[in-house]
N, C-alpha and C positions, 0 to 999 in steps of 0.2 A: 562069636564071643560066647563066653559062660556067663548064663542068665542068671546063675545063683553070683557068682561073683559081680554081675553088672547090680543085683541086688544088692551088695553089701559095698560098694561102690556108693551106691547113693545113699546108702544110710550114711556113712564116716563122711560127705561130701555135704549132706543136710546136718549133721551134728559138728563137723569142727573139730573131729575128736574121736580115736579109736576109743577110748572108754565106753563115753556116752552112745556111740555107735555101737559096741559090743552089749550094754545094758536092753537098747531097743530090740538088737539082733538075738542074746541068750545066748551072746557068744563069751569065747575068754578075749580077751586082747589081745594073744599073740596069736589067736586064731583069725580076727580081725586081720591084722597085720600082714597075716600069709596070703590072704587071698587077695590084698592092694598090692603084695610085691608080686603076685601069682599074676594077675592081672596086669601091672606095667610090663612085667618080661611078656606075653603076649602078642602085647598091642606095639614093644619096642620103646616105648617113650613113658616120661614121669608124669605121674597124676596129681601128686601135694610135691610141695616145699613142706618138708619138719621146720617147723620152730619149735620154741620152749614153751610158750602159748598153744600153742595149738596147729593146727595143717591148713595148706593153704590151697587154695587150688590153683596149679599151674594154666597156660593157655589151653594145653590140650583138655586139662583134667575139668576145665570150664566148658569144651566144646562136648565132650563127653558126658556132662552133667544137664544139659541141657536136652539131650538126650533122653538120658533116662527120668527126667522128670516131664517130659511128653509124656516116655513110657505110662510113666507112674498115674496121671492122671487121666490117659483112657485105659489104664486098667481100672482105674476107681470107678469112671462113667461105666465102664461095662459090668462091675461088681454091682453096682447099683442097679442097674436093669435088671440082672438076672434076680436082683434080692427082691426089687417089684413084681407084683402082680398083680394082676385085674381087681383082687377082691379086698388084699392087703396093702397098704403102701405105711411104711415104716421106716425109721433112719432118720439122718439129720441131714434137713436142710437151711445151708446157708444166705440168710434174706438181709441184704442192707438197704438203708433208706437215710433218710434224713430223719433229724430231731423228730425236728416238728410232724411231718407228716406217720412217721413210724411209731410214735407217740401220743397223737391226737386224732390217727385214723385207721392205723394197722392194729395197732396191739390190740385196743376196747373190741375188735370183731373176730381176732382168732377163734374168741371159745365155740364160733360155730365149723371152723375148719375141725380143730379138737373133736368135737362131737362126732363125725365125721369118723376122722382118719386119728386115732386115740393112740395111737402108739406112735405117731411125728412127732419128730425132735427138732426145732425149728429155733435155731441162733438167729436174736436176732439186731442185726446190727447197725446202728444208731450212730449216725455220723456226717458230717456234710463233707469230708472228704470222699472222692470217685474210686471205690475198689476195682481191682484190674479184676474182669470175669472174664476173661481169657487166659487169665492164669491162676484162677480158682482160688480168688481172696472169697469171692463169695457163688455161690450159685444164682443165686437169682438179684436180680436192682429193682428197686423204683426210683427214679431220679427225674428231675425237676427239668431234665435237656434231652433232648436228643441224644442218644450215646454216639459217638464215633468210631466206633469198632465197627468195620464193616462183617467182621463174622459172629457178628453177635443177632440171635430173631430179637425183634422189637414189636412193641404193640402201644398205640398212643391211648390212654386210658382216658385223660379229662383235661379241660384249661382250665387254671387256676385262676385268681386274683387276692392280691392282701388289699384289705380294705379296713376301713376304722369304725372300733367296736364298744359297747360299753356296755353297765350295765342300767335299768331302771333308775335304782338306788341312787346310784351317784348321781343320774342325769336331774335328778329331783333335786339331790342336795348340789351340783356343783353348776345346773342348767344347762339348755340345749344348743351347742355352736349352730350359727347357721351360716357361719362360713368358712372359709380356712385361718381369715385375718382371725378371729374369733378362738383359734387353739390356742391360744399365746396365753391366754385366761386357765388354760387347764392342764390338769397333768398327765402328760403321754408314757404311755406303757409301751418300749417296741424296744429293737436289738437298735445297737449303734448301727449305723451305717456302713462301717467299715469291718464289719462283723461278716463271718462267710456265712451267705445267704442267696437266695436269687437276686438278680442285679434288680428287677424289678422290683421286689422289692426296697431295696438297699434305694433307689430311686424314690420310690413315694416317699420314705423315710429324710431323707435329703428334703421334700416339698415341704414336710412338715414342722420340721425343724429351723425351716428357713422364715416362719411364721415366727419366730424369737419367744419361741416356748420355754417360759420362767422354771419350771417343774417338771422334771421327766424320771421316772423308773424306766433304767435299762437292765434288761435281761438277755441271756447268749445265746434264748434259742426260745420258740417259740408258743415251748410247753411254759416256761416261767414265766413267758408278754398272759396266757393266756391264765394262768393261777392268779395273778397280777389284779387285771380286770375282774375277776368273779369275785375277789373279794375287795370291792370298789375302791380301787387304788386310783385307776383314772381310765383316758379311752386310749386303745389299743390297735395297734398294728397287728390286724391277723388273716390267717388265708380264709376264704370263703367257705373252705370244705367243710370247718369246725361247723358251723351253724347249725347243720343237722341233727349233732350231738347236744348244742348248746341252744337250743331254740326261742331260752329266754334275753339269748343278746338283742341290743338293740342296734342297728346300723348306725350310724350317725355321719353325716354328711352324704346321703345316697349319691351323690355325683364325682366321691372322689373314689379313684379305686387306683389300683396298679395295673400296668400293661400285662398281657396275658405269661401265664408262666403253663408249656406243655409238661405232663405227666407221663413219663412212660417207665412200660415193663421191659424188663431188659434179662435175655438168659443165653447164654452157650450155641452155638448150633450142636453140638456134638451131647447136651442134655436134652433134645428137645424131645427123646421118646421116653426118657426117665420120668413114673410117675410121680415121683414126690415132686419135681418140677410141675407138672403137667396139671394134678390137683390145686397146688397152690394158683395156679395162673387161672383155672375156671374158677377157683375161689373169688379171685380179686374181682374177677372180670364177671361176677355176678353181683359182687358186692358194689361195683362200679354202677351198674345197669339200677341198684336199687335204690344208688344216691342219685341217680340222674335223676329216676320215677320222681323221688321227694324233691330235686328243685323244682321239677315240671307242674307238680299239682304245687308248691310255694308261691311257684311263681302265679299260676290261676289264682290261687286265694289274694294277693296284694292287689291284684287286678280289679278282683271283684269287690 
């Protein structure tokens, strides 16, 4: 096959549209056009259905595009290797995560990756929906599960728990539960239940609420349970990892917590020599080692 034609193949096959195809390509549109007919007289058979909307892809013109968007993205993994080097690491890496944890633990530590590596460009994307990184919605995950792609490297970073939080202030003005029956008295701060979240979550939340709590602020995600509480609105459904950040929360109830939620890193087999992958992942997984440092001496000081 003609690899300049298989190229312009998958531009009109990702755009929908010799136009927009020819804008990305710096082509005319009947230039476009000659090399999609150039290209089915070859292969024998049709690649679109015309409509008046736009092109469509036939069975073949789908098995063919599939194809070239393999192509497409280990030519990108390989562009990006060759743009790496030992001394520079530059370009844009794509990072998704959740609200909460992307929000209340990724972003406040980038500026020391930045420091670092000043010319990464680093999307970062915030969402409790699963992007497919095998088909490069993102490069890199942090996610709250085990991933299920078996071709994907994995590394388990930390176990979580969402536990209930408050602050000083209120616990003065509003006093301190000392039991579960006891939250019915005060006002909870945490996402509905039914809200996409970890199920463990979503579970303690259920325990709570089943105390016939008069007064609740709900919020969709974990940064606003957590805004909520600091400016003493009530006690809070939050993950354990914030503390470190927030060191003037107060626990309340120490014996209630949620069943463990695992953390892991999640990338490509076929990025794993790519340095901007490669940096970010010794990033986390230093920044991991120094949240750990601070529960281990937390934990010493409560003890003592």
């Amino acid at each position: 096959m003609d690899w300049d034609k298989l190229r312009i193949f998958h531009a009109v096959a990702d755009a929908g549209s010799l136009t927009h195809a020819g804008d990305t390509l710096h082509l005319s549109q009947s230039a476009v056009s000659r090399q999609i007919r150039a290209l089915e007289e070859a292969l024998g058979t049709t690649l679109f259905h015309r409509h008046a909307r736009g092109l469509i892809l036939t069975e073949q013109g789908e098995l063919l595009f599939d194809a070239t968007s393999s192509m497409a993205r280990k030519l990108d993994s390989a562009s990006a290797k060759m743009r790496d080097s030992a001394e520079h690491v530059f370009g844009e890496l794509k990072v998704t995560t959740t609200v909460g944890f992307g929000s209340l633990w990724l972003a406040p530590r980038l500026v020391k990756l930045y420091e670092t590596y000043p010319d990464l460009k680093i999307d970062l994307m915030l969402e409790e929906r699963v992007l497919d990184l095998p088909m490069r919605e993102a490069d890199v995950a942090i996610r709250m599960k085990e991933p299920s792609q078996s071709d994907l490297i994995r590394r388990r970073l930390l176990n979580i728990r969402m536990r209930l939080y408050a602050t000083q202030d209120y616990l003065d003005r509003a006093g301190t539960p000392g039991s579960m029956a006891e939250l019915s008295t005060h006002r909870m701060v945490c996402q509905k239940a039914d809200q996409p979240q970890v199920a463990a979550g979503a579970k303690l939340i259920e325990e709570v609420m089943a105390q016939n709590v008069v007064s609740t602020l709900t919020v969709n995600n974990y940064f606003g349970v957590l805004q909520g509480v600091l400016a003493n609105v009530g006690i809070g459904v939050l993950p354990d990892y914030l503390t470190a950040d927030h060191p003037d929360l107060i626990r309340v109830l120490p014996d209630i917590e949620s069943g463990v939620v695992p953390v892991f890193l999640a990338y490509p087999e076929e990025l794993r020599q790519t340095r901007r992958v490669a940096v970010f992942r010794d990033f986390v997984l230093e920044e991991i080692q120094a949240y750990r440092r601070w529960q281990s001496e937390a934990g010493k000081s409560l003890q003592a």
